[in-house]
N, C-alpha and C positions, 0 to 999 in steps of 0.2 A: 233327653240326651242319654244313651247307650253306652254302655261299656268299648264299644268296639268305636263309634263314633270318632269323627274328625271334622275341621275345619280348612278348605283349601281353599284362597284367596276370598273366603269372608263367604262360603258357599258349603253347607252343611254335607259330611256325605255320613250314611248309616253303617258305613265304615271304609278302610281305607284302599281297601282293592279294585283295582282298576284293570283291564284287560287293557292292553296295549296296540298302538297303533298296528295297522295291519293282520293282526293273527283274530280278528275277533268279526272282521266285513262292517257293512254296518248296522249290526244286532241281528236281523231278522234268524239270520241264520241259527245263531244261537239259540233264539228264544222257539226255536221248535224243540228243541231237545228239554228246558227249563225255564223256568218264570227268573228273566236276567233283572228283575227287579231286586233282587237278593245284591246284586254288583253294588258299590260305591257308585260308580260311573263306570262306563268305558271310552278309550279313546278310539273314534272309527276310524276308518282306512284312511288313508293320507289322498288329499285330494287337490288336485292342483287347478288351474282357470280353466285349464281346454282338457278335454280326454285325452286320455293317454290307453295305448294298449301292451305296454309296457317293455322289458328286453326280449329279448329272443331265446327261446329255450336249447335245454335243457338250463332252469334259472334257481333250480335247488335241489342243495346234495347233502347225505346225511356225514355229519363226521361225531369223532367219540365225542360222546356229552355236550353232544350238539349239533346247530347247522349251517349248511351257508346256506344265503339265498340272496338271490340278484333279480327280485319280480321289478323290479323300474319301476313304482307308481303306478301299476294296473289302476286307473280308475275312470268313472264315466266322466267327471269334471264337476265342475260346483254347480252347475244350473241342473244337471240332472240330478244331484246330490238332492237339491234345496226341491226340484219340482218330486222327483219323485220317492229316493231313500227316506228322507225326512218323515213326510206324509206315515208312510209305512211304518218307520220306526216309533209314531208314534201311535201307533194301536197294541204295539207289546211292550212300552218303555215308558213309567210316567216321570222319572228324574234328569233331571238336567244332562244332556250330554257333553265331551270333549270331541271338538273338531280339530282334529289333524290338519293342519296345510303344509304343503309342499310350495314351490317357486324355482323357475327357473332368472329370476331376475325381482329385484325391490319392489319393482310395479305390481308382477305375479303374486308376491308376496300380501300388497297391500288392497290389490282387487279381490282378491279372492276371501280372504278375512274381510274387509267389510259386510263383503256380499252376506259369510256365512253369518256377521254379528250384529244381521238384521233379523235371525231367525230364532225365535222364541224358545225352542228346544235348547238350541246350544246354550252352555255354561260358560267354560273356557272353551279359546284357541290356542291348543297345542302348536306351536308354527315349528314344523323340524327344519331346522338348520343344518341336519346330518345326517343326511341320506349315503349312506357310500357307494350305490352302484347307481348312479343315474350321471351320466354327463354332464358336464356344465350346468350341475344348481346342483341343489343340497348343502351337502359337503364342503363343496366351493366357498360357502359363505359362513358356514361351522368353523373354518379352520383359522379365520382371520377375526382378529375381536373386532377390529375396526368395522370390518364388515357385516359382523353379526348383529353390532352395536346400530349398526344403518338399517339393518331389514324389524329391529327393535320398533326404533323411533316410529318408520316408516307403518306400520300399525297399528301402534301408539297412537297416529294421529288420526286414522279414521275407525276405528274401535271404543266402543264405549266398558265390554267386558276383559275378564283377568286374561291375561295374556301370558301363557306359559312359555319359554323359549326350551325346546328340545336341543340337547348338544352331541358332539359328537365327541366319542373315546380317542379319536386317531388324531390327536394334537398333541404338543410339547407340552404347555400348561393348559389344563379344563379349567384352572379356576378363572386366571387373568381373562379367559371368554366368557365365564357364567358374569364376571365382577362387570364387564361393558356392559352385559347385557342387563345387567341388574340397574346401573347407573343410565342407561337408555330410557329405564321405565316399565320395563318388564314384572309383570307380577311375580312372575314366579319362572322355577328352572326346574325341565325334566332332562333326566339323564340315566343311564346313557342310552343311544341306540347302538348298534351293532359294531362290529372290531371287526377293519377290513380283515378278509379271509382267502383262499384259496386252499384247491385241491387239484390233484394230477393223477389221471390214469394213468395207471401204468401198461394198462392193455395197447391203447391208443397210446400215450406216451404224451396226451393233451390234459389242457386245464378239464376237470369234470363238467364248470360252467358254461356258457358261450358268451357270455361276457368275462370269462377267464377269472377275474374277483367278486366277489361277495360280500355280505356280511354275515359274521359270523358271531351266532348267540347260542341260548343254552348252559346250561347247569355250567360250566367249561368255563363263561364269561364272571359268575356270579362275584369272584375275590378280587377283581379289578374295578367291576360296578360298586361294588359296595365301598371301595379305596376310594374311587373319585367320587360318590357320594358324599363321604364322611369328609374332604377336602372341600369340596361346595360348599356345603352346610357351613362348612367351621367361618367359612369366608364371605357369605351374604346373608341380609337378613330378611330376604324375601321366601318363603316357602319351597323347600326341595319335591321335587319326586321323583321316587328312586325305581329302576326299574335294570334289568339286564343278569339273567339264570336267576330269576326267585322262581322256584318250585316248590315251596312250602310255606307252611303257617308260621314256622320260625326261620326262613328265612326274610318274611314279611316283617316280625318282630325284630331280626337283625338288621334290617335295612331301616327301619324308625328310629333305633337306637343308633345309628349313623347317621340320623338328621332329617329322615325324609320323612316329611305329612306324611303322604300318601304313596302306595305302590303299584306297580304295572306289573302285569304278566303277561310274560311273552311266547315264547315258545313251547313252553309247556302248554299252552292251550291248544299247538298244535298238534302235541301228542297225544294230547287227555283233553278233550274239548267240555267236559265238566271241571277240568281243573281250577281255576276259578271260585265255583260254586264251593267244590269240597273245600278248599284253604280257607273259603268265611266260615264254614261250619264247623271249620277244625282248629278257628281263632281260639274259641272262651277255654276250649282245653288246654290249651297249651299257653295261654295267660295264665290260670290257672296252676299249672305245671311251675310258671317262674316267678311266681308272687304278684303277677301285674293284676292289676284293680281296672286301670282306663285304660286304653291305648296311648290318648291323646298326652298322658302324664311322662310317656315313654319318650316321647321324639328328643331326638341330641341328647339322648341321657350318657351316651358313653364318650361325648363332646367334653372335655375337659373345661371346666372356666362357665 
């Protein structure tokens, strides 16, 4: 057991960094540039039952200390995932992955996780619930506890691995939705994904997107993620992960100390596609830097009680 080391739903990782749904594909890509063995895990693209070839572009636009983007679930669907990504990912990746699901409805939700939690690679099932630029799903089911609480269960029952529920930032309470989803039987809760967003030319005098909203992450989002983090955490006692502008090694160490196992990288990876790599490498120093010894000693330490 490592300095750097953690524990997420009963599943060891070499440490807590995680590259985030979407910004990461699913591995290959990356492992040409580095041995992505060095990750905790990553969580791959978001995958939903049938292909999808996602919104209509232009579907991302840079803004300060940050971006929108409104890609819609670009993905091949879960049988190409399972026949072909899988295969693949595993001649560069030998630790347990996170599978993303998306849904456009509870069945979506519960076909699609089966399918992937018959496959040996996978670890956990990330299930996002809070897509904010896809029509009728995502979102839709993010913003209702009731409902989140139903695409919970509804996995719950044909899943045998942890089951992480992703949520979404653009609700009145995050917690009363993590608290359903946690009482549904949810292993654990990832948070946040992106804060609806928009931009407007001024040239044009139109939204930048073509789907007009977005979501919107990046270093911009980090002091709101980190706010509802540290409300989650205080509020369930199943495993956080924290993710939404961590761009560094201590911001990785401030998001532990607000409750979360583990942490996601998101956009910085699409600015700095080693970013990732460097923030494991730039753990032990800046542990080091703040008196920490383990990581795992750190999580909720600034958690009051």
């Amino acid at each position: 057991m490592g300095r750097l080391s953690v524990s997420l739903c009963g599943i060891e990782l070499d440490n807590p960094v995680i590259p985030a749904s979407g910004t990461f594909g699913y591995g290959c890509e990356f492992a040409e540039l580095y041995d992505i063995n060095c990750l905790g895990t990553f969580s791959f693209k978001g995958t939903t039952r049938e292909a999808r070839y996602g919104n209509p572009t232009p579907r991302i636009a840079e803004c300060t200390e940050g971006m929108l983007n409104s890609v819609g679930l670009q993905n091949p669907g879960v049988d190409a995932v399972i026949n072909d990504e899988l295969p693949r990912l595993k001649k560069c990746f030998s630790k347990p992955v996170m599978a993303n699901v998306s849904g456009f409805s509870v069945e979506d939700y519960a076909y699609t996780c089966a399918k992937l939690d018959g496959e040996e690679q996978v670890g956990w099932l990330e299930v996002n619930v809070s897509c904010p630029n896809v029509h009728g799903g995502g979102m839709s089911f993010g913003t209702n506890p009731a409902a989140a609480a139903e695409v919970t269960r509804a996995v719950k029952a044909v899943t045998t691995k942890p089951v992480i529920i992703k949520l979404s930032p653009n609700v009145t309470d995050i917690v009363e939705i993590a608290k359903a989803c946690e009482d549904a039987g949810a292993d654990g809760i990832s948070l946040i994904n992106t804060l609806l967003g928009m931009r407007i030319d001024l040239k044009t005098k139109k939204p930048v997107l073509a789907n007009r909203m977005g979501g919107f992450s990046g270093p911009a989002v980090f002091p709101v993620a980190l706010r509802m983090v540290y409300q989650v955490a205080c509020a369930v006692k199943i495993p956080v992960v924290g993710m939404g502008g961590v761009s560094s090694a201590e911001d990785v160490i401030e998001m532990m100390l607000a409750g979360a196992t583990a942490v996601e990288i998101g956009a910085k990876n699409l600015v700095d596609p080693f970013a990732s790599r460097d923030i494991i490498s730039a753990l032990p120093e800046t542990m080091n830097k703040y008196g920490i010894e383990n990581l795992r000693d750190i999580i909720g330490g600034a958690i009051d009680g």
